[in-house]
C-alpha positions as CSV (number, residue, x, y, z in Angstrom):
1,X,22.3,-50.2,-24.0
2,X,24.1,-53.9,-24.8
3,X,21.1,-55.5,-24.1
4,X,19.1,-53.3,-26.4
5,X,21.7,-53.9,-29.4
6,X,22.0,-57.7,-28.3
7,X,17.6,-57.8,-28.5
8,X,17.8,-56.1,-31.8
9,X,19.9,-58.4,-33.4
10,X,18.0,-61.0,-32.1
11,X,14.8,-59.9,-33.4
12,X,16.3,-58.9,-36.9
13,X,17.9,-62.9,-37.2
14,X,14.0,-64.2,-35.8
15,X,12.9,-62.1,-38.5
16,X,14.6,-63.2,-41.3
17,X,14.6,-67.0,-39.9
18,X,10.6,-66.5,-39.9
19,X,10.5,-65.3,-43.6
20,X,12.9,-68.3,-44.7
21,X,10.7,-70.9,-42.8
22,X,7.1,-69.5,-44.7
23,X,8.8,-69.3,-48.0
24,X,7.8,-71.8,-49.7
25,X,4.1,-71.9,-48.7
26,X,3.9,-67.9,-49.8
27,X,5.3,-68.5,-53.1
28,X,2.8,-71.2,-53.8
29,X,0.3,-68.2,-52.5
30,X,1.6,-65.9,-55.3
31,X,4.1,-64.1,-53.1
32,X,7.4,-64.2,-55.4
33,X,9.1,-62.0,-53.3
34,X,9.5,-64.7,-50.7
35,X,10.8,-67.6,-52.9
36,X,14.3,-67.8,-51.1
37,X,15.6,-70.3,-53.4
38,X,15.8,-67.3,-56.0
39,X,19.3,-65.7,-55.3
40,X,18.6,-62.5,-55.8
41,X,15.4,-62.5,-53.4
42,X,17.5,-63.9,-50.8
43,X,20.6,-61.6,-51.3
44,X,17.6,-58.5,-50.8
45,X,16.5,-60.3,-47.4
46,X,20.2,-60.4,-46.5
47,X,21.1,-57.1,-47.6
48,X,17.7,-55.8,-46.4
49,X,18.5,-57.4,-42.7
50,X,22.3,-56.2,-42.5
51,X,21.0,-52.6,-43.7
52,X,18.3,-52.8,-41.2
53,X,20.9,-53.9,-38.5
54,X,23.3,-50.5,-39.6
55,X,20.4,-49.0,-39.2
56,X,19.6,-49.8,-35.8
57,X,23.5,-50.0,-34.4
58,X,23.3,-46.0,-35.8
59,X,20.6,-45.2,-34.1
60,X,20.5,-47.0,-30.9
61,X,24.6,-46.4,-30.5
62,X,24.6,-42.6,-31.6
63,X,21.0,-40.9,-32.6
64,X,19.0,-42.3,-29.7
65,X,21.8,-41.2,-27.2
66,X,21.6,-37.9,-28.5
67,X,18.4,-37.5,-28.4
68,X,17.8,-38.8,-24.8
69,X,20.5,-36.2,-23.9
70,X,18.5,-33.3,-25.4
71,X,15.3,-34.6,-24.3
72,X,17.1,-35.1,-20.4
73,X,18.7,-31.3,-21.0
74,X,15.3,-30.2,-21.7
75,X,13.5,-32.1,-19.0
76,X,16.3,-30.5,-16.4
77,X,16.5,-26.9,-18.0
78,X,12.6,-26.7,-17.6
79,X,12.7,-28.5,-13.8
80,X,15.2,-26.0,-13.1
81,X,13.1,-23.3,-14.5
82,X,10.8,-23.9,-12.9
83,X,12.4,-24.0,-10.0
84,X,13.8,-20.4,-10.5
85,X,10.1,-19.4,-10.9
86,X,8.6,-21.0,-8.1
87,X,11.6,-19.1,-5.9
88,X,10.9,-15.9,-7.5
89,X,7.0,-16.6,-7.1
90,X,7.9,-17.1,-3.4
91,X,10.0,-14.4,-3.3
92,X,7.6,-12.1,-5.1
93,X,4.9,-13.3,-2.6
94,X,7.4,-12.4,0.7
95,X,8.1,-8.7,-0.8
96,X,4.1,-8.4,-1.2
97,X,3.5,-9.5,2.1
98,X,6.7,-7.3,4.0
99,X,5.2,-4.4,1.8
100,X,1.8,-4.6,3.0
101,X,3.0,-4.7,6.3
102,X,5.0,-1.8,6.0
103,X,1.9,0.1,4.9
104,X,-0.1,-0.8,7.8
105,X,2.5,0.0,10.2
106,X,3.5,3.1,8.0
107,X,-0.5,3.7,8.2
108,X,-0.4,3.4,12.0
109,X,2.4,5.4,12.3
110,X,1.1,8.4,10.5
111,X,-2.7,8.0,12.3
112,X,-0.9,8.1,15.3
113,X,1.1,11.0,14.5
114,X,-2.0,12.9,13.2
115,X,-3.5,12.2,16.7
116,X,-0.6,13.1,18.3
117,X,-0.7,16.6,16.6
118,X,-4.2,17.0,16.7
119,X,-4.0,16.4,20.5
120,X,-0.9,18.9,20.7
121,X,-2.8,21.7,18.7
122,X,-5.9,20.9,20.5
123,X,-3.6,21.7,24.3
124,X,-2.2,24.4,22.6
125,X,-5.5,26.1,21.8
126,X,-7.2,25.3,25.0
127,X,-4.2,27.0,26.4
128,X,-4.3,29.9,24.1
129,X,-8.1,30.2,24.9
130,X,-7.3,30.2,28.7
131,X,-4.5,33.0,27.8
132,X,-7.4,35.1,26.3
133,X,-10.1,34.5,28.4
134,X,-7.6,35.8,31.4
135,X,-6.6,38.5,30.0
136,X,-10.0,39.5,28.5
137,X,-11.3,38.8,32.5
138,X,-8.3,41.4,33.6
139,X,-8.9,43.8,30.9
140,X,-12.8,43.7,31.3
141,X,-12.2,44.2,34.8
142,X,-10.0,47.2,34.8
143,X,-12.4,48.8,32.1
144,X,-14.9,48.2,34.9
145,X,-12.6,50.1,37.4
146,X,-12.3,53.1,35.1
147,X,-15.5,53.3,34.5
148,X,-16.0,53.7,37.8
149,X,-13.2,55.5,38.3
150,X,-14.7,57.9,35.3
151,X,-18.7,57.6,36.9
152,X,-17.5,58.7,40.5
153,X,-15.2,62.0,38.5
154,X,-17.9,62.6,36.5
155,X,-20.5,62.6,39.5
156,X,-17.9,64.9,41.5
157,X,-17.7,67.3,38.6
158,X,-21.2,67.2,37.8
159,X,-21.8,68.3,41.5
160,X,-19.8,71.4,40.9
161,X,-21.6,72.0,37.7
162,X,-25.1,71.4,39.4
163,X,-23.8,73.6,42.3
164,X,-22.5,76.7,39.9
165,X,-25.4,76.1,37.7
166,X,-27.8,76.5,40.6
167,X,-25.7,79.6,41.9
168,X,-26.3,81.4,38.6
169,X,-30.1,80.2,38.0
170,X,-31.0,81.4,41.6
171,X,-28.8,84.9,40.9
172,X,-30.9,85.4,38.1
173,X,-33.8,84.7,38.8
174,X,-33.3,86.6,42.1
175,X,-31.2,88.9,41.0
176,X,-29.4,88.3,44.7
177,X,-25.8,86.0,45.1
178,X,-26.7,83.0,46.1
179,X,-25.5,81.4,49.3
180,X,-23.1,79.0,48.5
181,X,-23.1,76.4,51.1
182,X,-26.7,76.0,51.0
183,X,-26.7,75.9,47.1
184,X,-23.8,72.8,47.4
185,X,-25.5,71.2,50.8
186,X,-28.3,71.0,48.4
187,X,-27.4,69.5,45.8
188,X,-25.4,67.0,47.5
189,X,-28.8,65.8,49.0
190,X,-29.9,65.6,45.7
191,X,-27.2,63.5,44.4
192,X,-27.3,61.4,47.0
193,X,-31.1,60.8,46.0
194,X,-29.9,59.5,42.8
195,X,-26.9,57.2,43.7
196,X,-28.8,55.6,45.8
């Protein structure tokens, strides 16, 4: 900052030692604002130079300061933004990546639960199916055995139908009892026939 003031001042004195020495050559030129042996043109430079030097000491000392803060502020408020928003990016870009594995695992999950349950309900109806085709077996079979049952009563009574039937036929056509050994030895021959 010193060496800053000290180069201004030295640039400001150059200055107005330059414009002395080419005076008198540029009022020959038709330049009467550089004939320093007028007073008043070289109480202006004077003036002119300690004004300009006020100037500068203002704003080298307190303006540019202040500005080189605000412009540092600046420079670190926005580094530190974007700081902040590179974190959050990153941290943004973790909670995508966490989530998406959490759906594929969640996804997992539930297709291997839904195979699990279809695999259950799948046991369970096979075991159903087994229930019903054993019981349908047993109940088919003793509907077999009553019929059978039924078949061999109704060929019994339908012997001693035939054999009253025949008793009654032969009485009337005869007009004689019929004998009723023969009558039932007969038509047990006959359903024998038949069964077999």
């Amino acid at each position: 900052m010193m060496k800053t003031t000290r180069a201004g001042v030295l640039a400001v004195v150059s200055g107005v030692s330059l414009l002395a020495m080419t005076a008198p050559g540029a009022y020959a030129a038709g330049m009467p604002q550089l004939d320093f042996h007028n007073p008043l043109v070289t109480g202006q430079v004077i003036w002119g130079g300690v004004i300009f030097l006020g100037f500068y000491l203002v704003l080298s000392r307190v303006m540019l300061p202040r500005v080189g803060r605000v412009l540092e502020d600046r420079s670190n408020r926005i580094s530190n933004d974007l700081e902040v928003a590179r974190a959050a990016k990153h941290d943004a870009d973790n909670a995508v990546a966490e989530l998406q594995q959490a759906r594929k695992e969640a996804l997992a999950e539930a297709q291997a639960n839904l195979k699990q349950a279809l695999d259950e309900e799948q046991r369970i109806a096979e075991q159903k199916l087994e229930e019903i085709n054993a019981r349908l077996g047993t109940e088919l079979a003793d509907a077999e055995k009553r019929v059978a049952a039924e078949k061999l009563r109704a060929f019994a009574a339908l012997k001693d139908i035939a054999a009253e039937t025949t008793q009654s036929l032969v009485s009337r056509l005869t007009g004689t009892p019929a004998d009723a050994a023969l009558v039932a030895k007969k038509v047990e021959g006959a359903t024998a026939q038949r069964t077999v």
